[in-house]
Structures are given as C-alpha cells and as structure tokens.
C-alpha positions in Angstrom: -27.2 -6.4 -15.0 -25.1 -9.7 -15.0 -21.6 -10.1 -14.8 -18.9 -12.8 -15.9 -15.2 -13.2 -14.8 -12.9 -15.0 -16.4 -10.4 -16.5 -14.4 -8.9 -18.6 -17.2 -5.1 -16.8 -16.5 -5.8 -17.2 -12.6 -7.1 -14.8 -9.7 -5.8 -12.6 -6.8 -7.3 -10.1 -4.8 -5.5 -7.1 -6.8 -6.4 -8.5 -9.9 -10.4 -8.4 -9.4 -9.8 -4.8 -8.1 -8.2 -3.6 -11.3 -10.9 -5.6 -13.4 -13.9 -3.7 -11.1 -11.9 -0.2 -11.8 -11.4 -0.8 -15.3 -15.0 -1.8 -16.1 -16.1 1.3 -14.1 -16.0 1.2 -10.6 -14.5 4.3 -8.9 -11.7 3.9 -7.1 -12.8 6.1 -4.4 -15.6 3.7 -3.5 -12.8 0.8 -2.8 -11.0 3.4 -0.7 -13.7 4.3 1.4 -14.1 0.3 2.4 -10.9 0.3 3.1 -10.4 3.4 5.3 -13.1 2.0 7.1 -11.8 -1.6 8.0 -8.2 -0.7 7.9 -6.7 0.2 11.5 -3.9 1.3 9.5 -3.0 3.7 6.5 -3.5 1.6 3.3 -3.9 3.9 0.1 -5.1 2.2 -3.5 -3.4 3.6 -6.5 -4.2 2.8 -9.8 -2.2 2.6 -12.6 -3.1 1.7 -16.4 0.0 -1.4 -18.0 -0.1 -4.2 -20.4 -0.4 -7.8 -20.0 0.6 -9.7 -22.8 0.5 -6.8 -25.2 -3.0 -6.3 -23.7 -4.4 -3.1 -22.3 -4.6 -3.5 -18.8 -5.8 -1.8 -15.3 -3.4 -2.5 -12.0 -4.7 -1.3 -8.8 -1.2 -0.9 -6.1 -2.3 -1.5 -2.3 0.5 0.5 -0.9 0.9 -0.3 3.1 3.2 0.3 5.5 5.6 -2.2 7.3 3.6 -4.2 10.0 4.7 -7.4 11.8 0.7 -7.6 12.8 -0.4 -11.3 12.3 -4.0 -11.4 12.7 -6.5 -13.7 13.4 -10.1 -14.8 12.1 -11.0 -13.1 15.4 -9.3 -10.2 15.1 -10.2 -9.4 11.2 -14.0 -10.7 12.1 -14.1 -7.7 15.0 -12.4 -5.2 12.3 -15.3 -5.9 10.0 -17.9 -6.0 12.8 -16.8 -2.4 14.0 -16.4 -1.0 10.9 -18.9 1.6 9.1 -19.9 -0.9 6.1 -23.1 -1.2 4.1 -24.4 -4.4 5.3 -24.2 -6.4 1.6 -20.4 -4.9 1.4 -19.7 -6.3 5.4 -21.5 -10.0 4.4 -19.8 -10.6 1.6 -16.6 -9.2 2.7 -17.0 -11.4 5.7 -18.4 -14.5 3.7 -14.8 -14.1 1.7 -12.5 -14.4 5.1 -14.9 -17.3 6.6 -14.2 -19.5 3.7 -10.5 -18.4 3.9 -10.5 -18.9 8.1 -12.2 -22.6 7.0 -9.7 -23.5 4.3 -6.3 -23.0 6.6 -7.8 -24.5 9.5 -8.7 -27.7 7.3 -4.7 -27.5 5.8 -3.8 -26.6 9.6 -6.0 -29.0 11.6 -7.6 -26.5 14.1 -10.3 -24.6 14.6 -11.0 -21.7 12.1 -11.0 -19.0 15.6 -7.7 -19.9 15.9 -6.3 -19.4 12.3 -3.2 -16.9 12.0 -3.9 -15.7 8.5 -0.4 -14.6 8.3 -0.3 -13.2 4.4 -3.8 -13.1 4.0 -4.1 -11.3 7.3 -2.1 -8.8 6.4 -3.1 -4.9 5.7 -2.9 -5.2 1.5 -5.0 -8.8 2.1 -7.6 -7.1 3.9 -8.2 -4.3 1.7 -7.9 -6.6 -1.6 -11.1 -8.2 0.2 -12.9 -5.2 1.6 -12.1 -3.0 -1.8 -13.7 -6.1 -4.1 -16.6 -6.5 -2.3 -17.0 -2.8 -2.2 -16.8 -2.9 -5.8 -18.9 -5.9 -6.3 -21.9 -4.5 -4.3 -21.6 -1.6 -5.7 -22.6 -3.0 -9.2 -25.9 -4.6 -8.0 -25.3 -7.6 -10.6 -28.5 -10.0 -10.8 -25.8 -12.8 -11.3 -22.1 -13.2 -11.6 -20.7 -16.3 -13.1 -17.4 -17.0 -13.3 -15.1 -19.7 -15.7 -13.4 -22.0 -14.0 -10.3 -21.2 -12.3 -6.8 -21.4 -13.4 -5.0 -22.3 -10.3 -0.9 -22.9 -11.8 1.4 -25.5 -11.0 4.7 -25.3 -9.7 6.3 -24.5 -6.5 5.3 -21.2 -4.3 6.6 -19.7 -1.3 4.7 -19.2 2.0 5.3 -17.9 5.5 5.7 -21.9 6.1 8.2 -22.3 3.5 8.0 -24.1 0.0 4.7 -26.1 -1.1 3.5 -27.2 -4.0 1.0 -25.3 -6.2 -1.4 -25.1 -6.3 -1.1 -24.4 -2.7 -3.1 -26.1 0.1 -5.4 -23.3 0.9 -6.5 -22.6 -2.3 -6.8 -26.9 -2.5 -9.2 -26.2 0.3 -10.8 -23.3 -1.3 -11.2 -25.2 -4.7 -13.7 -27.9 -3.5 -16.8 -27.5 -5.5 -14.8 -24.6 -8.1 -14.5 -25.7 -11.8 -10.6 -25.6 -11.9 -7.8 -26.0 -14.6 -4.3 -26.2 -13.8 -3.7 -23.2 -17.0 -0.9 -22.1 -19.0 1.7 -20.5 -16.6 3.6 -22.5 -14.0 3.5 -20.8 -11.0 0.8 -19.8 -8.8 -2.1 -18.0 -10.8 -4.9 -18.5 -8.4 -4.3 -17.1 -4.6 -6.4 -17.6 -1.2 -7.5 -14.3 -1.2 -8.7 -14.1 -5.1 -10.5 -17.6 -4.9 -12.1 -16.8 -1.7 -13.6 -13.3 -3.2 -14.5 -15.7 -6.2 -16.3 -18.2 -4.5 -18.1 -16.3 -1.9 -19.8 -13.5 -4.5 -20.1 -16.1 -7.8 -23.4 -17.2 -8.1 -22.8 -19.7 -10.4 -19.3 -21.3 -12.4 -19.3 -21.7 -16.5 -19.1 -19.6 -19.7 -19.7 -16.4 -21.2 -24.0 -16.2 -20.1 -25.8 -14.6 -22.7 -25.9 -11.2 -22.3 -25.6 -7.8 -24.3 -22.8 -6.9 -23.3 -22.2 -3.1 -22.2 -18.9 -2.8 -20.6 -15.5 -4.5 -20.1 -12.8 -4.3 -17.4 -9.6 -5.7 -17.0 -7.2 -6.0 -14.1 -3.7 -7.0 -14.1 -1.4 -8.8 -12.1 2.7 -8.1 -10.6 3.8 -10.7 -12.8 3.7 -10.3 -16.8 4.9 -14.1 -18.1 5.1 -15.3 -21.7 2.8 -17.9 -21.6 -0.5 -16.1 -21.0 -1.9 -12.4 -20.1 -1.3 -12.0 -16.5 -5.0 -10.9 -16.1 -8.8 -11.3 -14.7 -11.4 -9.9 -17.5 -14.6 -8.8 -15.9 -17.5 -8.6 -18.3 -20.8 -6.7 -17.6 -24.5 -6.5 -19.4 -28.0 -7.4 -19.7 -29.2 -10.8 -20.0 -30.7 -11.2 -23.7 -33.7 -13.7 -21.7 -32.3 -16.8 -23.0 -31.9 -19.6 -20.4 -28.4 -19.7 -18.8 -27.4 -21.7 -16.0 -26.2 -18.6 -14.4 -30.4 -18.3 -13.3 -30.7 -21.5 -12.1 -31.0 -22.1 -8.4 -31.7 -24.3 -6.0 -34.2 -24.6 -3.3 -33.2 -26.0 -0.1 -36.7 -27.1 2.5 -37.3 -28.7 5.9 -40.1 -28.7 8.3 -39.6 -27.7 11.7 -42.0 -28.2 14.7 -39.4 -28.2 17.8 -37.4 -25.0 17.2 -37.8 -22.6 19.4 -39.6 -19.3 17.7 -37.5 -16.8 19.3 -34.2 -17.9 17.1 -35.9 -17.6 13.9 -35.1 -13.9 12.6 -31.8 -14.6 13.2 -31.4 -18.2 11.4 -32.9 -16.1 8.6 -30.6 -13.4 8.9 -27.1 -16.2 9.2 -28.7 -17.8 5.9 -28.4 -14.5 4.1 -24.8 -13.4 5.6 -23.9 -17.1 4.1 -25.1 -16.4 0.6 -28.5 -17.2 0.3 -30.4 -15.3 -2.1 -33.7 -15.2 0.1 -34.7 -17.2 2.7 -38.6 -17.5 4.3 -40.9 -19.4 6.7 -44.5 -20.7 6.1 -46.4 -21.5 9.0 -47.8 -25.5 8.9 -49.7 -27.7 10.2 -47.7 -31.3 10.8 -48.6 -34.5 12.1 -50.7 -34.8 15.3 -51.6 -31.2 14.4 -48.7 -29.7 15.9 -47.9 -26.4 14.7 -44.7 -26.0 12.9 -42.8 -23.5 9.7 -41.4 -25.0 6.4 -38.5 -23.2 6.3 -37.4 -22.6 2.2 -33.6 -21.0 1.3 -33.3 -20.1 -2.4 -29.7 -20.2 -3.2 -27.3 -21.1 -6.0 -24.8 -23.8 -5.9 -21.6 -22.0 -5.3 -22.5 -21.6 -1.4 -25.4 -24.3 -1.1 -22.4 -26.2 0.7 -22.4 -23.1 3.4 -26.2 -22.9 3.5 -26.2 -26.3 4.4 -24.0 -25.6 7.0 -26.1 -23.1 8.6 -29.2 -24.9 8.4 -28.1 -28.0 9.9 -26.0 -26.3 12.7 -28.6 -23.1 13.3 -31.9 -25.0 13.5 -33.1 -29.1 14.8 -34.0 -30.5 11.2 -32.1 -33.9 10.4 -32.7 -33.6 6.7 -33.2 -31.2 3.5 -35.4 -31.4 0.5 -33.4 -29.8 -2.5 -35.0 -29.4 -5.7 -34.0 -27.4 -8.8 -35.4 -24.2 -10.1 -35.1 -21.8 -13.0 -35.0 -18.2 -11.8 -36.2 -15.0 -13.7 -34.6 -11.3 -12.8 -35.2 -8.1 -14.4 -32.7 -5.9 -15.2 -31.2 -3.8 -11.7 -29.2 -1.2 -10.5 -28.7 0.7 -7.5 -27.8 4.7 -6.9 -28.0 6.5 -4.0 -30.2 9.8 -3.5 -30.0 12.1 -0.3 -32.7 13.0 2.1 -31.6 15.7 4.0 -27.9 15.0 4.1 -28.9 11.1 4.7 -27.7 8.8 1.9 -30.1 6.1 0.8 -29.8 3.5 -1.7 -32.5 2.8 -3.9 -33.2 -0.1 -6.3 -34.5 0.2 -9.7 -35.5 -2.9 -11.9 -36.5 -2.5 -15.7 -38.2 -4.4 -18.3 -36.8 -4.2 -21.8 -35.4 -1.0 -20.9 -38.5 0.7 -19.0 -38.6 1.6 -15.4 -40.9 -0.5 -13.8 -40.4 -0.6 -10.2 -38.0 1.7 -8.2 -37.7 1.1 -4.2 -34.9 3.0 -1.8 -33.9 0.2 0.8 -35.7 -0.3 3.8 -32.3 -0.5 6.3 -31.3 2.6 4.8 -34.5 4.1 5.6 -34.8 3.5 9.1 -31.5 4.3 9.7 -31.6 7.8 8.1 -35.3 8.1 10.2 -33.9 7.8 13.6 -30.6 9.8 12.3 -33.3 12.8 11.6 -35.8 12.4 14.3 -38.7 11.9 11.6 -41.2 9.0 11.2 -40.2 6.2 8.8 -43.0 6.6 6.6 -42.0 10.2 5.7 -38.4 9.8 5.2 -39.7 6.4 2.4 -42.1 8.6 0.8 -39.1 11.5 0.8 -36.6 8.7 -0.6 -38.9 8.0 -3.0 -40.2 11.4 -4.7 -36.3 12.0 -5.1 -35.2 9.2 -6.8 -37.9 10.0 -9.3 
C-alpha cells in the first residue's frame, strides 16, 4: 500500500493525527504511543467537524498545565525508555532530530542544548509519538507528500513575534517543495513538517494508485480562504512508474574502518531513514581487504544519510546514482504466540499472497519472553498467521 498527503492547506501535528484516524487508524493505537512516552497524563479525543463545508476528523490532545520545558536530551531519553516498537521509536525520533537541528540552526547552538519550548511540550510530544504510531502502523511501501503550504504573515512564539513562515519551519523546509498557500497565517508548524519530512519518502502529486481509502484531519482554525485541513490518501500502486519508487543509492569503499563499528553504522543509517543499508566484502588496491558499503534511500533524508555516513565511518567521498525501485503490495498484522504479540509481514502480487514473514526482532524477543528456542516460536508465528 502507498500513501499520499496533501499539505496544500498546510500541516501540524494534530492535523496528520485526524487524517491517520479518519482514513482508518484506531485511535487507541496513537494512545498507546502516547501513554508510553508521555511522563504525564495526555488523553487523545476525537471529534468529527467541518472545514470549509468539508467533512472533517479533529483529534483534541488534552494535557494538563505544565511549566516543563524540555530538552533534545530530555525528550531523546523519554523515547529511549519508552516501550515503542522500534520503526514507531526511529521515526518518532527521526521527527525531534530534525526539529532539535532546525532551532539550533535559528538559535546558533548545539542541537543537545535546544529548549524545544512549544514543541517540547506534552500535546507536542504526543502529536509526534501518536503520528508515527499511526504511520507505522500502516506499513505504506511509499508516502509522498505535495508540497507544503507554509502561510505568510505574522505568528506568535515563546520569543515573541516573527514572521511566517517561522524560522524553524525555514530550517525545516530546506529540500521540501513549498508554497506560501492561500491563508495568511501560519499553516505549516515545526512539529507537522518535521513528521512530514522525516516519514515522506518522496515530495510531488497524487502517485498512481487505486485508491482504497481516504482520511482527513482538521485543524483549530476554520478560515475563509481554504479548508483548514491535511487529506491523507491510501492504495495500491496501479505499476506505473512514479517518482514516489525512485531512489537513490549512496556507495563508498572502505578499507581503514575498524570492523567492530560496522553493525552499528548500519543500524544509525536505518534510524536516519535509510531504506536498507549493506556491506560487500572487496578486494582494493594493494590487495587490502576492505567492504563497499551501499545505502538505498530516497531523497527526502539522503541529506541525513549523508550525515551519518560521513560522520559514522572514514570515507571522504560518495558515489550516488539513481535507481527505479519495485515493491509489492504490503501490510502488517499482528498474531499471538502464547500471549506474545508478533508482527508479521505479508506482500501480494495482483492481489495473491505471495510471501508472508512475522518479524525477526519480534521473534526473538517473544523467544527469550517464553523460555523456547527461536526456531519454534518462527515456525509457531508462522502456522498462525496462516
């Protein structure tokens, strides 16, 4: 399955959870992400309005008072602790890094030292957590996303008045198709964009697609100009090319890295986006033994990839090249072995069933939880997802 926003009215964080409810998500899946980052009582209501005369799904993050102003450190250590499916805690925390990077560019210090101030806040954190909750719990192939209405205008901050659209989502926007749109006041904020442009996997229009369901979230404000509102649409790509399956390959050779810190450049790739990411053992000048290392990615976080490679490993230089990707058809459910939930992955072909795998780290995890060898709980996993 594929997925496309459009962002043409603008995008915040309560926005995209109203759009994931409304095209089918349950809302108790956002809440349990919440409950399990949250160190205080946030609860998620949802209620059905209208936009612009349009049929619309809000989602309320109702908090408490708190004077808490937290850090990049303090929400990283929240995520860190909390009970998260891994894809749900990396993209969750791909979301805040990009956010922690933009304020300290607009701030001039290090992203550690960030105060996130309204995006730090409870209703921030759970407008984060909830989407990528929701998000993962789609298993899209691809989302693509129009580009971004950001307004225009004059906002108000915790610094005072700046202009919109504001410097963080400036920040943010490097690299984002973005419009200015048709309401003139802040349409797109941090914590939308961030969610945006750490799950897209690619920016443009409506991919082909058949198209099976719809959501649409709502914003607070409901102006004249436009429908205050994020449409979220959701199918199965018809197999015509779309540059929502292109995707870039990023190479170097290595021969003076040493071995040891390879699983976990491999594993800071993938928390940064990357859609895989693989050594091959070569063979390089003077016949010293070295690895190619290859990162298949898309170009809405090649600029983070980049980042990694270059900081995580001793190249001096990348090879990028080009590549048309073809996916089947997925989804993910979850079947339980013995009180032991395990996600499994289904891919189809025209509509058939042709390969149907329960997830490895789930697995083993649900192994040592029962005391039985790995190999039985799999082949368990498997006979009961069918």
């Amino acid at each position: 399955m594929i997925g496309w926003l459009d962002c043409s009215a603008g995008v915040s964080g309560d926005m995209l959870l109203g759009a994931l409810v409304g095209a089918g998500v349950d809302v108790a899946v956002l809440q349990r992400a919440v409950d399990a980052v949250s160190p205080e009582p946030v609860a998620l209501r949802v209620e059905q309005v209208t936009r612009g005369g349009l049929a619309a799904t809000r989602v309320h993050v109702e908090v408490a008072d708190s004077a808490t102003s937290r850090s990049w450190v303090d929400v990283r250590a929240l995520l860190d602790a909390a009970d998260l499916d891994p894809p749900v805690r990396a993209l969750a925390t791909r979301a805040f890094t990009l956010l922690a990077e933009a304020e300290a560019a607009v701030h001039g210090t290090h992203p550690d030292d960030v105060h996130f101030h309204e995006v730090g806040a409870l209703d921030a954190i759970a407008d984060v957590v909830g989407a990528a909750a929701g998000l993962t719990a789609l298993g899209l192939d691809a989302l693509t996303c129009s580009p971004v209405a950001l307004g225009s205008g004059t906002a108000r901050t915790a610094h005072g008045p700046v202009p919109v659209p504001v410097p963080a989502v400036v920040a943010l926007a490097t690299g984002v198709p973005v419009v200015a749109g048709a309401v003139p006041h802040e349409a797109a904020t941090p914590t939308g964009l961030a969610v945006v442009k750490a799950a897209a996997t690619g920016f443009g229009v409506l991919p082909s697609m058949v198209l099976t369901t719809s959501g649409t979230g709502a914003g607070g404000r409901d102006p004249a100009e436009a429908p205050n509102v994020v449409r979220l649409l959701l199918g199965t790509p018809t197999g015509e090319p779309a540059g929502d399956l292109m995707a870039l390959v990023l190479e170097t050779n290595v021969d003076d890295l040493d071995p040891r810190l390879w699983p976990e450049v491999l594993r800071r790739l993938l928390a940064a986006g990357a859609s895989d990411a693989w050594l091959t053992p070569i063979l390089m000048k003077k016949g010293r033994p070295a690895h190619t290392l290859s990162v298949l990615c898309t170009d809405a976080v090649a600029s983070e990839v980049r980042r990694v490679v270059f900081t995580e490993t001793t190249t001096i230089g990348l090879r990028e090249s080009r590549v048309a990707k073809t996916a089947l058809a997925r989804s993910e459910s979850v079947v339980d072995v013995e009180g032991q939930r395990i996600r499994v992955k289904t891919a189809s072909l025209d509509g058939q069933v042709v390969n149907r795998m329960p997830e490895y780290d789930d697995v083993v995890a649900a192994s040592l939880a029962l005391g039985r060898p790995v190999r039985e709980v799999l082949e368990q996993a498997r006979r009961v997802s069918g």
